[in-house]
C-alpha positions in Angstrom: -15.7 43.1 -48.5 -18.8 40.8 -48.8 -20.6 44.5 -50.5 -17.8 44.6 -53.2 -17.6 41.2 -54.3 -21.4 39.8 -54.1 -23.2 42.9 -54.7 -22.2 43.8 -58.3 -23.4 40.1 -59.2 -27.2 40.6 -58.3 -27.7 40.5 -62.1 -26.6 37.2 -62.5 -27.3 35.8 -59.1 -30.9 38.0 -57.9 -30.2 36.6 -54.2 -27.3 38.8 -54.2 -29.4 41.8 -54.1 -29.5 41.6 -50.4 -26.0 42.9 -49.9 -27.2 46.0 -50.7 -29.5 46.3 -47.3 -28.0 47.8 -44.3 -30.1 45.5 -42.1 -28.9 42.4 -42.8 -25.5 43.4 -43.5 -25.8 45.0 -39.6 -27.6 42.0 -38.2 -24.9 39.4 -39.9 -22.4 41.3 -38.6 -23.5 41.6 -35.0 -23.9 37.4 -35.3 -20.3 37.3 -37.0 -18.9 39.2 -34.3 -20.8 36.8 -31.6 -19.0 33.9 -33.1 -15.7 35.3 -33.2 -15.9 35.9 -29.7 -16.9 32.5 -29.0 -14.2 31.1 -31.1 -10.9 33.0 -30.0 -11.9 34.2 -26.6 -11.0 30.9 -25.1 -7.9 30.9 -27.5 -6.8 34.0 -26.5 -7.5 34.0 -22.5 -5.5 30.6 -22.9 -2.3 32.5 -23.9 -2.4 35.5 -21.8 -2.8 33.2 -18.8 0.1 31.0 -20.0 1.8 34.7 -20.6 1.1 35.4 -17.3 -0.4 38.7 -18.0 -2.6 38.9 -15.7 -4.1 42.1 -13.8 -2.8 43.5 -10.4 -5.6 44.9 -8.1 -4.9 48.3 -6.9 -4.6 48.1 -3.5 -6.3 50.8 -2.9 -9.4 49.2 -4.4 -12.0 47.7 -2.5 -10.5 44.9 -0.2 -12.6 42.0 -1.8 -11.3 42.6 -5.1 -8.2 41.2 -4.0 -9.1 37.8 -5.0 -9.3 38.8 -8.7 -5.2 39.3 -9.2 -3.7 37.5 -11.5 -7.2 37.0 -14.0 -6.2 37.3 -17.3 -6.6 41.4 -18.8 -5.9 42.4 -22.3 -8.9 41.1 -23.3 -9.6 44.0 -25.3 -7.5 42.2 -27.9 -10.9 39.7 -28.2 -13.0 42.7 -28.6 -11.3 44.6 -31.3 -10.8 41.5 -33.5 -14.6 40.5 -33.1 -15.4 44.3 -34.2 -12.7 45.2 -36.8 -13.2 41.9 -39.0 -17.0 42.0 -39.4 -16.7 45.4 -40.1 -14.5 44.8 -43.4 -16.7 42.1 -44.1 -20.1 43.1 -44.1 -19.5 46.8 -44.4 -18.6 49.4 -47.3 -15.3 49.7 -45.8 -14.4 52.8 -48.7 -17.2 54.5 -46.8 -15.3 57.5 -45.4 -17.5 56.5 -42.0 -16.4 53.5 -41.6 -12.6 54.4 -42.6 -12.9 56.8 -39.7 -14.5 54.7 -37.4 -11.8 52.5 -38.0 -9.5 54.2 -37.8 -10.8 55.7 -34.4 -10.9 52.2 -32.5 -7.3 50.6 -34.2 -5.8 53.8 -33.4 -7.4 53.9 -29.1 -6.7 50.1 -28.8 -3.4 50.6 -30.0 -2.5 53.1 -27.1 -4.3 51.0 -24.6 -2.6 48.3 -25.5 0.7 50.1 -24.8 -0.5 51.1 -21.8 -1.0 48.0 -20.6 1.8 46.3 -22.0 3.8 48.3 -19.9 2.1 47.8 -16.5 1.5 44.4 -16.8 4.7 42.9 -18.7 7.1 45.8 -18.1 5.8 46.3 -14.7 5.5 49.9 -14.8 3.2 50.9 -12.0 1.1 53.4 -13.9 1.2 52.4 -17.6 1.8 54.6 -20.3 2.6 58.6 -18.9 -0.9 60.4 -18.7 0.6 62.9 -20.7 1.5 60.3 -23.6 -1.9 58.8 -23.7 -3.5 62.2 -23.8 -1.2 63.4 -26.3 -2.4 60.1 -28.8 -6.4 60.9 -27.6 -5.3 64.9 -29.1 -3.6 63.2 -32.2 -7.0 61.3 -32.9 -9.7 64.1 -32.4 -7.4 66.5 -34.6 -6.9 63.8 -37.1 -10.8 63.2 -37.0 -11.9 66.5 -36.9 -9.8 67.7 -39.7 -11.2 65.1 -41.7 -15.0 65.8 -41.5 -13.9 69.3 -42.1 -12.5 68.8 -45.8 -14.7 65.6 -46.8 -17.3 65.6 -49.2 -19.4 62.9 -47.0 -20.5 66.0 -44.8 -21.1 68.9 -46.9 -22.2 72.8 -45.0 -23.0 70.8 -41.7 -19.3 69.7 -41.3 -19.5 72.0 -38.4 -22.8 71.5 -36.9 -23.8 69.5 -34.4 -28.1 68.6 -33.4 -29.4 69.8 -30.4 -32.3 67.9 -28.5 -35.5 69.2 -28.4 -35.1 71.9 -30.3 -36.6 71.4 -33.6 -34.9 72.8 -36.8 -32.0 73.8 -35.1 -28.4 73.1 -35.2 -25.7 74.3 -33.5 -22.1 75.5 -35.9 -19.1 75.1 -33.1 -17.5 77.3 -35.9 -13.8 77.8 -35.1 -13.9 75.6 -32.4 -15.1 72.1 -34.2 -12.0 70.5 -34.1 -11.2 71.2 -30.3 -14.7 70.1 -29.6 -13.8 66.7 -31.4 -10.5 66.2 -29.0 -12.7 66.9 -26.4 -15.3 64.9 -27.2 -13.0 61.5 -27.8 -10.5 62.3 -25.0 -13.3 62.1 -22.3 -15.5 59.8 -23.9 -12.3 57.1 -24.1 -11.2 58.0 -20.7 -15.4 57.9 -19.0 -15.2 53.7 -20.7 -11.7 53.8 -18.6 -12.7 55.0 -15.1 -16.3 52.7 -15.8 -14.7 49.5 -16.2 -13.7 48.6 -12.5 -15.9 45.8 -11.9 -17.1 42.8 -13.6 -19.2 43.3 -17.5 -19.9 46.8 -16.0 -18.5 48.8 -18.8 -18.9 45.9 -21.9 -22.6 46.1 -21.2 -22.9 49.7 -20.9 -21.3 49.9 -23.9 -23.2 47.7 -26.0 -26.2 49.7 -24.8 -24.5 52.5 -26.3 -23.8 50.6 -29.5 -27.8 49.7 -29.8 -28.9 53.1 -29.3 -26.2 54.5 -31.9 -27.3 51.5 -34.6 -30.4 53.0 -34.7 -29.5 56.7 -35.0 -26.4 55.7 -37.3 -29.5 53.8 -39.5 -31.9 56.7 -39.1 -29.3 59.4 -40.4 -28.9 57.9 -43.4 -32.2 56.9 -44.8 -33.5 59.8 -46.8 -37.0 59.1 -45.0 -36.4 58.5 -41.5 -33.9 61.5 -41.3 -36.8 63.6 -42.8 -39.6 62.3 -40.5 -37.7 62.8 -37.7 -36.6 66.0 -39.0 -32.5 65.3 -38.6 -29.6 66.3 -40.9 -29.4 63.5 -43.6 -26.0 62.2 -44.4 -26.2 59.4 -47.0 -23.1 57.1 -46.0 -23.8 57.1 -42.6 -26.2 54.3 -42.6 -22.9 52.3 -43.1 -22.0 53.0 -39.3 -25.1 50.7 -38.6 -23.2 47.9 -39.7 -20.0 48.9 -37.0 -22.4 49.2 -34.1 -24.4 45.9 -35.0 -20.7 44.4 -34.5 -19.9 46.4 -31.6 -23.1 44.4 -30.2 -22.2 41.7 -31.0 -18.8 42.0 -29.9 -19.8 43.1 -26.9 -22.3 40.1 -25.7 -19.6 37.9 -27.2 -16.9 39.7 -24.2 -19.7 39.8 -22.1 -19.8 35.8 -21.6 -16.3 35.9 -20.4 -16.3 39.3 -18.6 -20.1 38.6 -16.6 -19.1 37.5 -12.7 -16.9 36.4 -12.0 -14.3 37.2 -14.8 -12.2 34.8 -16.5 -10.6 37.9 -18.3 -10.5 41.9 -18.0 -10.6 43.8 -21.0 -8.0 46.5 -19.8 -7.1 49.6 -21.6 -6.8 48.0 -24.5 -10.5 47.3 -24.6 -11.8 50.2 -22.7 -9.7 52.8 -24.1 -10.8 52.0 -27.7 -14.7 51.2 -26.8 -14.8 54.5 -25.6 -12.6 56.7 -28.0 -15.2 54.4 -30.4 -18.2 56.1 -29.0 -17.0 59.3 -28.9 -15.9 59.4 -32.3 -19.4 57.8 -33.4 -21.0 60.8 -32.0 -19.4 62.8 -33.7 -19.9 60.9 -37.2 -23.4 61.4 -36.9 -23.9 64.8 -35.1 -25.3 63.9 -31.9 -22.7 64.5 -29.5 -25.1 66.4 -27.3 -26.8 63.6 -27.5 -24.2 61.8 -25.9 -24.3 63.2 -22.9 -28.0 61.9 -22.2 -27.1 58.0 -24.0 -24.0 57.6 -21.9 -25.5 59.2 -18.4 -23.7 56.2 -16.5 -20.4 57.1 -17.7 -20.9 60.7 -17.7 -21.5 60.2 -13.5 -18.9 57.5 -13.2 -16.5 60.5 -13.8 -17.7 63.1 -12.1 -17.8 61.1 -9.4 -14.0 60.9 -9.7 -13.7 64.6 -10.1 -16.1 65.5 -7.3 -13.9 63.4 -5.1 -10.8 64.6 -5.8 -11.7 67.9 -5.5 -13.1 67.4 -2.5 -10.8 65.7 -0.9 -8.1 68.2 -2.1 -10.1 71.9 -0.7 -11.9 70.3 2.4 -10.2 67.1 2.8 -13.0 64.8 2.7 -14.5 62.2 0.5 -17.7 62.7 -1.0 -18.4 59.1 -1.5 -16.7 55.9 0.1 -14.8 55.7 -2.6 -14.4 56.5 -6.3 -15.7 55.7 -9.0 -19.5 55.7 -8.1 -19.5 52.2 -8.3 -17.5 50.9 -6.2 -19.1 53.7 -3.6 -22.1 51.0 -4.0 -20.1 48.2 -3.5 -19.0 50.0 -0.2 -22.6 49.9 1.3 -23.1 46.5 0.9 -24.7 45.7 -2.7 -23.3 42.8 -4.6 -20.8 43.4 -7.9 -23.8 42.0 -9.9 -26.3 43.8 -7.9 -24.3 47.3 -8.9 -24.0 45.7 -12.3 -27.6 45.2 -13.3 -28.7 48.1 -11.9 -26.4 50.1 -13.6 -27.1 48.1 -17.0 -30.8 48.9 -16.3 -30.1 53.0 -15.7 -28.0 52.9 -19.2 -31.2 51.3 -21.2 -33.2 54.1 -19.7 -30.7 56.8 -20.3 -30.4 55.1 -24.3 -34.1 54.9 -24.5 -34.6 58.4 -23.5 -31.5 59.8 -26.1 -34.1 57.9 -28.6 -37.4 59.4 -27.3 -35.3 63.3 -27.8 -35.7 63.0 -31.5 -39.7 63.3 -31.6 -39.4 65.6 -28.0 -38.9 68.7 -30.1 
């Protein structure tokens, strides 16, 4: 919004010729969406506690989680307000990027929301039907998918994805683009899901994440960068820059309510759409193999899930003392914010290595 109604004055007004610079339209949005967090998170954990929505521990959870029933969840609500509104103000919101990225979180924080609303005001046990919440991850990825395929923004590499360390070489998914999408989105919403089971856990992950992608988002599309690095150039998605700055900021803004111990969870509302968010900002800029290296804590969070359910289902044994991999730790003895940090601290090496992949070619 700011873009459209400062920039075309520069001529009258030089200072205005800043709007056009990604990097400080990025960095004022990451500090907008700090102070919006500041601002209505204490508004808005006020009325879901006087709501009474509050979150009910599994009991199969760890026993010392007990004590957490009843803390305020839906705080995703905080998180998607502090990332959608400095997004339409600092960005080029008629970017088809940023229309998609968007379109990506409204559209995950939506159905987590549901999915909440149900378990914790409707009191239905498990939420939303898996197969519901699947079917609106399926509906997104198609939607997405299909839209890179026909737009402009995207050109002959609509299809392609890069692959690490290989230089000069892109890989077409071909007929298959669009299931690789749904793929991409469905398990990159549902990793954020199983990941957030203890306290900032999953916000700080994903702010690493959001980082990590500002940089690469910022790199794609400067003409110069891309062609140092020797990446597939796409000229609008420098705007995505902007969204992750406020997913940052968004994120250490959650974080100060979230950090141990919580004085509000952000649910599926929040996890749901910070992950279907990631995924779909991997796909945006091409580097969804990349993704698999950036978000290495979530990628093990669930396969410690699948690994223990299988297990437990053929030889009827656990794997670990429970799942996800986290609370396994918990299990042993470390402290929440032991498992915390040191999961924090395994993310920024698995972002800083995504980063070191584009010159290890």
């Amino acid at each position: 919004m700011f873009y459209y109604l400062f920039y075309p004055l520069r001529d009258v007004i030089s200072g205005f010729n800043i709007f056009q610079y990604i990097t400080f339209r990025a960095a004022s949005a990451a500090i907008t969406a700090l102070l919006i967090s500041f601002v209505f998170g204490p508004i808005i954990i006020r009325l879901l506690r006087k709501h009474q929505i509050g979150e009910e521990i599994r009991e199969e959870g760890p026993e010392h989680h007990k004590v957490k029933s009843g803390t305020p969840t839906m705080g995703g609500i905080i998180i998607l307000i502090a990332v959608i509104v400095p997004t339409l103000l600092w960005a080029r919101v008629l970017n088809t990027y940023i229309l998609l990225i968007l379109l990506a979180t409204i559209w995950m924080g939506v159905v987590g929301f549901i999915d909440d609303w149900m378990k914790v005001v409707k009191k239905f046990p498990k939420g939303l039907i898996g197969r519901y919440k699947i079917a609106g991850q399926v509906a997104l990825g198609t939607i997405v998918g299909v839209t890179i395929l026909f737009a402009d923004d995207f050109g002959q590499f609509a299809t392609y994805t890069q692959v690490p360390f290989f230089k000069n070489y892109q890989f077409d998914f071909w007929y298959f683009y669009v299931p690789m999408v749904i793929f991409v989105i469905t398990a990159s919403s549902n990793a954020v899901n199983l990941t957030d089971g203890i306290d900032g856990l999953a916000i700080g992950l994903v702010g690493i994440c959001a980082l990590a992608l500002a940089v690469i988002a910022y790199v794609t599309g400067h003409v110069n960068f891309s062609d140092y690095l020797n990446i597939m150039y796409f000229p609008g998605a420098g705007e995505l820059a902007v969204y992750c700055a406020a997913l940052v900021g968004a994120s250490l803004g959650f974080l100060w309510f979230n950090c141990h111990p919580a004085s509000v969870f952000m649910g599926d509302t929040g996890s749901l759409a910070l992950g279907g968010a990631i995924g779909t900002l991997a796909i945006l800029l091409k580097k969804e193999l990349f993704l698999i290296i950036m978000g290495g804590v979530f990628i093990a969070e669930t396969l410690s899930v699948i690994l223990q359910v299988w297990s437990f289902k053929r030889r009827g044994k656990r794997i670990f003392k429970m799942a996800p991999i986290h609370h396994h730790f918990e299990l042993l003895g470390w402290h929440e914010s032991k498992v915390v940090i040191r999961f924090w601290i395994i993310g920024i090496l698995f972002a800083l290595l995504s980063l070191t992949m584009f010159k290890i070619r």
